[in-house]
Structures are given as C-alpha cells and as structure tokens.
VMD Tcl script that builds the backbone (N, CA, C; Angstrom):
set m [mol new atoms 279]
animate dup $m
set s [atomselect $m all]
$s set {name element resname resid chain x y z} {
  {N N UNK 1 A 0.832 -1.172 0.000}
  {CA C UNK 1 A 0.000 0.000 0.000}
  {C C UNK 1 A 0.886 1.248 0.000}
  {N N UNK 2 A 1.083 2.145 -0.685}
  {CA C UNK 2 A 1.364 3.144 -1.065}
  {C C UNK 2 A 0.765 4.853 -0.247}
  {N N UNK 3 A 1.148 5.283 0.335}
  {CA C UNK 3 A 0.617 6.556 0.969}
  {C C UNK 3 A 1.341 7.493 0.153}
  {N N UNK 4 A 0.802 8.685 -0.269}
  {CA C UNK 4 A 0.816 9.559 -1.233}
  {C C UNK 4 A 1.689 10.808 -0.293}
  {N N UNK 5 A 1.582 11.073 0.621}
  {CA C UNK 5 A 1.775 11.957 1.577}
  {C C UNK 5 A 2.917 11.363 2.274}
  {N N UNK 6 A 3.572 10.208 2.266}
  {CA C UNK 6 A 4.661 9.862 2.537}
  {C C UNK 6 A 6.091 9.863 1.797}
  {N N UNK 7 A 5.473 9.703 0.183}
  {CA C UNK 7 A 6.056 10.505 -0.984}
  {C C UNK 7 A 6.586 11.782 -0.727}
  {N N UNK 8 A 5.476 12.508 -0.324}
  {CA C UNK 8 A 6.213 13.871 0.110}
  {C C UNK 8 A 7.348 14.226 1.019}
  {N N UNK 9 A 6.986 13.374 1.969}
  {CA C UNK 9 A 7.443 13.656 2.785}
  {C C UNK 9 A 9.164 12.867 2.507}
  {N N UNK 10 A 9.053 11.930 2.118}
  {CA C UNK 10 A 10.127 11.387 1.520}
  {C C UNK 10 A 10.985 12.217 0.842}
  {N N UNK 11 A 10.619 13.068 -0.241}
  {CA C UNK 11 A 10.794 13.923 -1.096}
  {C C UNK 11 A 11.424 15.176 -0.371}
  {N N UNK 12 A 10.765 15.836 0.620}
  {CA C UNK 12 A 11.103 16.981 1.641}
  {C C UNK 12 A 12.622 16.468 2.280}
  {N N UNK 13 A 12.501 15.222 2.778}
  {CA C UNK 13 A 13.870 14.679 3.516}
  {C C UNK 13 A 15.347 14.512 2.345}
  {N N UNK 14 A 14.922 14.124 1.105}
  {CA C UNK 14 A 15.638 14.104 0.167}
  {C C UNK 14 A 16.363 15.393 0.068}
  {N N UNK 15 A 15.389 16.115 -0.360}
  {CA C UNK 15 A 15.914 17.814 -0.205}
  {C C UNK 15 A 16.594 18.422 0.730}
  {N N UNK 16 A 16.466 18.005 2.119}
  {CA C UNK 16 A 16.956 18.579 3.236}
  {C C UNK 16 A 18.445 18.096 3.075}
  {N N UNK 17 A 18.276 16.706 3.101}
  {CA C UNK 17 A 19.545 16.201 3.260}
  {C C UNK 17 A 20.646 16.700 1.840}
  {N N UNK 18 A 20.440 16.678 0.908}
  {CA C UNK 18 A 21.144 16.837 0.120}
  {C C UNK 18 A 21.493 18.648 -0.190}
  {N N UNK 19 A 20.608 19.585 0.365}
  {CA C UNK 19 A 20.976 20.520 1.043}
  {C C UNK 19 A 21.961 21.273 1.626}
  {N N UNK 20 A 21.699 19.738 2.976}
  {CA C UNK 20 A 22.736 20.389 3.856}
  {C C UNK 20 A 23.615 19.781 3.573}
  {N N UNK 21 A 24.286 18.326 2.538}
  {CA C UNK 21 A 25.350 18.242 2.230}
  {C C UNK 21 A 26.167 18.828 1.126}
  {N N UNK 22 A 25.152 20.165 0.382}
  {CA C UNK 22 A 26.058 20.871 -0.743}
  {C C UNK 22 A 26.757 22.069 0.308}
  {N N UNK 23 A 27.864 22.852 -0.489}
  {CA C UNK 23 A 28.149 23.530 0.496}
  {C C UNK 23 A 27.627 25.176 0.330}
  {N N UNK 24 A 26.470 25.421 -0.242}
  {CA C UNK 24 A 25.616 26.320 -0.017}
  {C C UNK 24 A 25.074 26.877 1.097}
  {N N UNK 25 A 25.685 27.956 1.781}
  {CA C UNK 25 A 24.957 28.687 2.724}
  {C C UNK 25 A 23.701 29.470 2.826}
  {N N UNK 26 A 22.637 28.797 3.422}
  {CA C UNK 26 A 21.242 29.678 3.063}
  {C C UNK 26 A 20.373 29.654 4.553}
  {N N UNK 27 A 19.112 29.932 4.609}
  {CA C UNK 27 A 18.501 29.390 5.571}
  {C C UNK 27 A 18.003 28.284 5.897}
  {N N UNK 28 A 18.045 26.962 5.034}
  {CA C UNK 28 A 17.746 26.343 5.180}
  {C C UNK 28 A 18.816 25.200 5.459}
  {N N UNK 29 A 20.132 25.628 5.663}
  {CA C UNK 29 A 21.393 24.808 5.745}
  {C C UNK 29 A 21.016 24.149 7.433}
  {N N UNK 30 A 20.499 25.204 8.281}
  {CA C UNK 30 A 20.915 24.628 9.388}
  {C C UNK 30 A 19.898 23.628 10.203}
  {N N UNK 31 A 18.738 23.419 8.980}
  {CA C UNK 31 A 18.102 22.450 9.409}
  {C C UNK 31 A 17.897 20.634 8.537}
  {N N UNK 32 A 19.163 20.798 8.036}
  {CA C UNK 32 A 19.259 19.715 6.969}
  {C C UNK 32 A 19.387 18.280 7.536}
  {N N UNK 33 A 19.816 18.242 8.692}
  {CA C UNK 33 A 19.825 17.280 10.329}
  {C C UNK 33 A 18.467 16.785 9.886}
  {N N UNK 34 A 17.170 17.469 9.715}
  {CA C UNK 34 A 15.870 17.604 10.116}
  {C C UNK 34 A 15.423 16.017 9.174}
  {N N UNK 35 A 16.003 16.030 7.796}
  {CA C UNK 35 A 16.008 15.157 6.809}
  {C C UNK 35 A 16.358 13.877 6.634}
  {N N UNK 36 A 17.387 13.881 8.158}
  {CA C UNK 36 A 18.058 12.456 8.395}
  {C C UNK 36 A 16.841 11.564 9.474}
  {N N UNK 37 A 16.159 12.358 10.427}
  {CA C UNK 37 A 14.974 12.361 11.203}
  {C C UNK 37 A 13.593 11.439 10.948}
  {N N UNK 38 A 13.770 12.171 9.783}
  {CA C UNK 38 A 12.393 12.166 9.163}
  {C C UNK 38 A 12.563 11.139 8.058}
  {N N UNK 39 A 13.303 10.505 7.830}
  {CA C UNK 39 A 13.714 9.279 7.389}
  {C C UNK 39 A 13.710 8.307 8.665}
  {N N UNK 40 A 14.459 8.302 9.390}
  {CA C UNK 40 A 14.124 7.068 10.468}
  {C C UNK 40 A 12.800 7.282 10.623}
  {N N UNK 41 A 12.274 8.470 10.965}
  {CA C UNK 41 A 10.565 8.264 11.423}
  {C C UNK 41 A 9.831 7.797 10.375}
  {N N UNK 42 A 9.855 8.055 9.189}
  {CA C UNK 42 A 8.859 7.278 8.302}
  {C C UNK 42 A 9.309 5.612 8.138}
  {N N UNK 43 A 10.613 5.635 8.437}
  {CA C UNK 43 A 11.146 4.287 8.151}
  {C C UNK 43 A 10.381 3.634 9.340}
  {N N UNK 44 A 10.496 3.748 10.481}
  {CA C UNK 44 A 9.977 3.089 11.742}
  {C C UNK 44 A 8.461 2.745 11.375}
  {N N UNK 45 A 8.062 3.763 10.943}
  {CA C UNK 45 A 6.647 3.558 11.042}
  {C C UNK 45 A 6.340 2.575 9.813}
  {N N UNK 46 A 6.599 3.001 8.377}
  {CA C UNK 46 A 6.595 2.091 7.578}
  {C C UNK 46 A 6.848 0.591 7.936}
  {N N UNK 47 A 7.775 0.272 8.972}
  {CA C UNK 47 A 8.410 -1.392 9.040}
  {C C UNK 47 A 7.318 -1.463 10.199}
  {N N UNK 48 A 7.154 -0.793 10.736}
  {CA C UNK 48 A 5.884 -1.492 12.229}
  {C C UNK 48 A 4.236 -1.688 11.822}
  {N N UNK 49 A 4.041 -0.692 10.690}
  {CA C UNK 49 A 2.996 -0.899 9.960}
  {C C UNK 49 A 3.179 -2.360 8.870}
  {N N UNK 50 A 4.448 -2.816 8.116}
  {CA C UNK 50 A 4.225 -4.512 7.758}
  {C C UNK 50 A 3.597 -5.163 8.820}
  {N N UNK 51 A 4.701 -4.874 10.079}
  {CA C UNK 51 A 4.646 -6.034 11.473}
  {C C UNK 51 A 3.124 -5.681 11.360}
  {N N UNK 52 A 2.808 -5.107 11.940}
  {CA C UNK 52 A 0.921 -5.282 12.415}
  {C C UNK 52 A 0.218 -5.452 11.214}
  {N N UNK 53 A 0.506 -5.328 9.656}
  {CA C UNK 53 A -0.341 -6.275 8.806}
  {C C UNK 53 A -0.524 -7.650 8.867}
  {N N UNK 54 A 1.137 -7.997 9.066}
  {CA C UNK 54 A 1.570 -9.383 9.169}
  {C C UNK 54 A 0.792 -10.044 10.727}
  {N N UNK 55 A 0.607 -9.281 11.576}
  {CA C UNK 55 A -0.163 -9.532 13.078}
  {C C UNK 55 A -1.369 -9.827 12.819}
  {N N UNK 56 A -2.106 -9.235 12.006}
  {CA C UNK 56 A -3.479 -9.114 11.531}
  {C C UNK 56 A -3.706 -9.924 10.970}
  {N N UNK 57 A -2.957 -10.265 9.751}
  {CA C UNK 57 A -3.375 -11.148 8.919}
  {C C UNK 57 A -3.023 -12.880 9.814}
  {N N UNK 58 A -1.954 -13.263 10.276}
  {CA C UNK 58 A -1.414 -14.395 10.762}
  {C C UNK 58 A -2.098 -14.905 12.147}
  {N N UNK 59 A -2.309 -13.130 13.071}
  {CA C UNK 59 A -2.713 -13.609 14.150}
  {C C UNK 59 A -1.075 -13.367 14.916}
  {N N UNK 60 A 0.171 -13.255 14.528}
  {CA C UNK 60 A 1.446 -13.738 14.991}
  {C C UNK 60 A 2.340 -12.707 14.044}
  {N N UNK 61 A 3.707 -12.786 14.388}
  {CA C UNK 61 A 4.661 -12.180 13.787}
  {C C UNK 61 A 6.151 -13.039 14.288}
  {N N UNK 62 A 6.306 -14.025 13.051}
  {CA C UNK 62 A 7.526 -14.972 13.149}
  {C C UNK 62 A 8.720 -13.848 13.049}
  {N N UNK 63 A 9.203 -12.959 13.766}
  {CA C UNK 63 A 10.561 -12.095 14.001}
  {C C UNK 63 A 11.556 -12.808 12.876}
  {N N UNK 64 A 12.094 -13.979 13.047}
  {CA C UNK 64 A 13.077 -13.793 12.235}
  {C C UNK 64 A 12.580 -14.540 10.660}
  {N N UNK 65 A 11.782 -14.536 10.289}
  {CA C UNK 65 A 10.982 -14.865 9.002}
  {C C UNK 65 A 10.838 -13.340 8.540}
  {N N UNK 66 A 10.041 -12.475 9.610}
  {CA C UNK 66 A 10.366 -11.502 9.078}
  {C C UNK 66 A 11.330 -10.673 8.854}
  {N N UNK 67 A 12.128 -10.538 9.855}
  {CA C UNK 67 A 13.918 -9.952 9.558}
  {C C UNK 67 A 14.499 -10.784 8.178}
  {N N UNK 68 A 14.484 -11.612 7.805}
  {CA C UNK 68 A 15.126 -11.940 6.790}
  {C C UNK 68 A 14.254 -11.793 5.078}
  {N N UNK 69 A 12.675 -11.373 5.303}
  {CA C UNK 69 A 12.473 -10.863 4.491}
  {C C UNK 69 A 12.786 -9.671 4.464}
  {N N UNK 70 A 12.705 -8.925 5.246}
  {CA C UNK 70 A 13.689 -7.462 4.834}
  {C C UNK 70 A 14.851 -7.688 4.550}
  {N N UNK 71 A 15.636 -8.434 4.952}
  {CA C UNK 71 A 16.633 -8.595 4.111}
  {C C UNK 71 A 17.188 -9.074 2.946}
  {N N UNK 72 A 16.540 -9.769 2.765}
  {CA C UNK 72 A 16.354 -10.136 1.326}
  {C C UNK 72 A 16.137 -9.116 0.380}
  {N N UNK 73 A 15.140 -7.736 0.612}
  {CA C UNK 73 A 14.959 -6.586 -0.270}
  {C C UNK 73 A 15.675 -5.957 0.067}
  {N N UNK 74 A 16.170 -5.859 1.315}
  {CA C UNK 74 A 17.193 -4.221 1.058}
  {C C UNK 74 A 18.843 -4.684 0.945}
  {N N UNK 75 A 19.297 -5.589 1.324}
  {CA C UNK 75 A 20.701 -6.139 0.781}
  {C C UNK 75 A 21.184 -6.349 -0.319}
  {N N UNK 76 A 20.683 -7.108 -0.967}
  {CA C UNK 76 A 20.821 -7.018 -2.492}
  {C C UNK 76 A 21.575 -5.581 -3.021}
  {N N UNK 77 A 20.548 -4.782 -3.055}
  {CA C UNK 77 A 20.589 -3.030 -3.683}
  {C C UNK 77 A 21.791 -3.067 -2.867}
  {N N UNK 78 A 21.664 -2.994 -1.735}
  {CA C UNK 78 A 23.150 -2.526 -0.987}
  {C C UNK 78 A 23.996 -3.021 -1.628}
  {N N UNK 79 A 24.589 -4.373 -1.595}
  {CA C UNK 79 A 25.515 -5.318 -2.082}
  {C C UNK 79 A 25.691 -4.566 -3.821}
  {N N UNK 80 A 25.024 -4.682 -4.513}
  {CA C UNK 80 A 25.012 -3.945 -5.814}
  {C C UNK 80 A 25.608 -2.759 -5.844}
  {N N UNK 81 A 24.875 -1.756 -5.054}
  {CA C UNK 81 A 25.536 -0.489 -4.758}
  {C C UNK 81 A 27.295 -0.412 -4.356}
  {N N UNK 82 A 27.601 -1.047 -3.602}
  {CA C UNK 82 A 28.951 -0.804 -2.977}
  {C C UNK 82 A 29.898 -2.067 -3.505}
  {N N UNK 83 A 29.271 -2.649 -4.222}
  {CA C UNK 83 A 30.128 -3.661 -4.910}
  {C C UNK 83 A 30.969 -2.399 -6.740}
  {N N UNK 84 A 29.487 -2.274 -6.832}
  {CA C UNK 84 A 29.602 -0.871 -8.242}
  {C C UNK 84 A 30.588 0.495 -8.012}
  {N N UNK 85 A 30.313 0.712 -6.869}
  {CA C UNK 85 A 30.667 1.847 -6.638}
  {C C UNK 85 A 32.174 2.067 -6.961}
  {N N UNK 86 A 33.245 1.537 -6.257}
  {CA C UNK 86 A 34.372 1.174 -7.171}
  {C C UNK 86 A 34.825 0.884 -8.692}
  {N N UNK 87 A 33.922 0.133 -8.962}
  {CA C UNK 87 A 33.748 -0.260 -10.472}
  {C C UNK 87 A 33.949 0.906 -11.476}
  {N N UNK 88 A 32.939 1.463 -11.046}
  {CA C UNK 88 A 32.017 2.280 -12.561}
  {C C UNK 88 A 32.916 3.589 -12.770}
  {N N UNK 89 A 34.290 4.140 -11.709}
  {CA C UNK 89 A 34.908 5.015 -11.973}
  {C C UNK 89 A 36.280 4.742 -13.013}
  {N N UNK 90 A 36.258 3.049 -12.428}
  {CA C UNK 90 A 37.454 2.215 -13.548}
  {C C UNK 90 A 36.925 2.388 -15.255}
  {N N UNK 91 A 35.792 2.085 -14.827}
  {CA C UNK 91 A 35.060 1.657 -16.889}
  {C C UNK 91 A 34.550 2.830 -17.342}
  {N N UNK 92 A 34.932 4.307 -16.319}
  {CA C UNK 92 A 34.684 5.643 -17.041}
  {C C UNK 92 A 35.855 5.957 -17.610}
  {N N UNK 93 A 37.200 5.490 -17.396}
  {CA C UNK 93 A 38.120 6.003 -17.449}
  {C C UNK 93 A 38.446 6.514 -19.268}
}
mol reanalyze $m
mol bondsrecalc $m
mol representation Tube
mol addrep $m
C-alpha cells in the first residue's frame, strides 16, 4: 500500500539532506539534520505498519521470518551499490 503523503514527505527529507550536504549557505542549511529524522521516522513507522499487517493477517509475527524478508529486499541493492561503486569510476576512465 502506497501513501501519497509519505512521498512527500520522503521527497522533503531528500531535499533537506542533500541541502545540507552541498556547500551552499542559506537558511535552510541549518536544518538539513531535520532530513536524516524524518527518514528514520517514516522508516519506523513504515516497518511497524508490515509487522501489524503481518499480526493481523497471521494472528502472529515470526521475528526472524520476518527480519530476513527485509533482508532479502534491502541487501541485495546494498551489495550492488557498494560492490559498483568502485567499479564504474574504472570503466569511465
């Protein structure tokens, strides 16, 4: 399920953060912290909202059935990411 307003808000944290890591001085530099925040908070809520689908629907929540389906989606990308990351500056050369 998809929330439309979490997009945003996603979007707002994107901005903040990348913000406060250019080195542009403005008013909005000194709240770019705010972006790192607001990522754990949607993240928390997003992963506790599976758990209580998964509660709902099962009745139960098998912890490490579910820890390893999250891992299964977000490792990968990682592993990809930082495996590449080295790479792709060699095969620009």
């Amino acid at each position: 399920m998809r929330i439309k307003g979490f997009d945003f808000l996603r979007f707002v944290a994107v901005v903040l953060v990348i913000y406060r890591h250019s080195d542009s001085i403005g008013t909005l530099n000194f709240i770019g912290w705010v972006g790192v925040d607001l990522f754990f908070v949607l993240s928390g809520f997003l992963v506790s909202g599976l758990m209580f689908k998964e509660y709902k629907k099962t009745g139960g929540v098998k912890i490490k059935r579910f820890l390893m389906r999250r891992a299964f989606k977000i490792y990968p990308p990682f592993y990809v990411f930082f495996g590449g990351y080295p790479v792709v500056p060699q095969l620009l050369r």
